[in-house]
C-alpha positions, 0 to 999 in steps of 0.5 A: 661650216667650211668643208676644207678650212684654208689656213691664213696664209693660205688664203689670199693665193686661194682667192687670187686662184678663183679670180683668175677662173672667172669671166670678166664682166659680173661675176669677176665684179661681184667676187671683188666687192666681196674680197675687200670685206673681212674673212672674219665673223663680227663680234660684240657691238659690231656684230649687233649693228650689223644684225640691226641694219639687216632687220632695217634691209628685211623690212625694207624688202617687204620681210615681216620680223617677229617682234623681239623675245618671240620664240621662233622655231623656224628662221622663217615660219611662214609668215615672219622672220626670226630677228634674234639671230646673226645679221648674215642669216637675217640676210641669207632668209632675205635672200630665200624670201625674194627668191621664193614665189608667193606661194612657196613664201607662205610655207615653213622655211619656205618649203625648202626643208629644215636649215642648220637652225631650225627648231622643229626639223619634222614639221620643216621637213613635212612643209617641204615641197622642193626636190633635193636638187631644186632645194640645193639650187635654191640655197645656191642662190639665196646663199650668193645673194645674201653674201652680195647685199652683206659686201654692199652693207659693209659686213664681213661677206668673205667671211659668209663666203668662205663658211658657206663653202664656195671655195669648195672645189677650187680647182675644179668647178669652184669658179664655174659654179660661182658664175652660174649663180650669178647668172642665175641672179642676173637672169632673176633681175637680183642684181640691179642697183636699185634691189640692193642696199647701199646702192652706191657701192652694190654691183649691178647687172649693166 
């Protein structure tokens, strides 16, 4: 949910703001492969070939989805992906699986606590092993993450940019956190061509 909603004729002076407070070299590249997708949510068939090609990225990444009609009580649950949902949560639990070590990818919810759709919120939160600010860390990346495998997909990623609130604070620390992230995925070795799905078009770390 966007914190401070931007109207939309607002918008385009609020992005070109957080441009100009980024760095040349990555982050400001990253930031423009995002911008050219849409600010809107997909909807109907569009929304259903979007979720299927980010079931086809899970898989190819190694990610396990429960078979369709599963009743899920978690978007991750330890062993298998809830596949009946939005492409860019698909995406996002993606992003959380290639961030966790092994052992935090046999835990509920990646031992990272409940999300906004988890079922069984208790047992998310008894399987938790993060702390807050480590957990907060985490969901920073993996929500940059997923947003940078949607650009290079061709779905709305500036649509999971503005929902995921990373204009918050723009005229503070907005373009700093933003940066730090990315830095934080190139040091992880997240952002190479060959980690992304359609290569041609993702950023790379070079």
């Amino acid at each position: 949910m966007i914190l401070t909603p931007i109207p939309n004729g607002q918008l385009a002076g609020s992005l070109d703001q957080f441009a100009a407070g980024l760095s040349d070299g990555l982050p400001r590249a990253v930031f423009a492969r995002i911008r050219t997708t849409s600010p809107d949510r997909a909807t109907g068939a569009e929304a259903e070939r979007h979720r299927l090609a980010a079931l086809s990225f899970a898989r190819s990444s190694g990610v396990a989805v429960h078979p369709a009609g599963t009743r899920c009580r978690f978007n991750w649950d330890g062993t298998a992906l809830n596949g009946a949902t939005d492409a860019y949560v698909i995406l996002h639990e993606v992003a959380h699986f290639a961030l966790a070590p092994p052992e935090r990818r046999g835990l509920v919810e990646f031992g990272l606590g409940p999300g906004p759709d988890t079922l069984d919120r208790e047992a998310a939160e008894r399987a938790a092993v993060l702390p807050p600010l480590a957990r907060e860390a985490d969901e920073a990346a993996a929500s940059l993450l997923g947003i940078i495998w949607e650009a290079a997909l061709g779905q709305p990623a500036l649509a999971s940019f503005l929902d995921q609130n990373w204009l918050e604070g723009l005229d503070r620390s907005a373009a700093g956190h933003f940066t730090v992230v990315v830095e934080t995925l190139r040091q992880r070795e997240l952002l190479k061509v060959e980690q992304a799905p359609a290569a041609s078009t993702a950023p790379t770390a070079g």
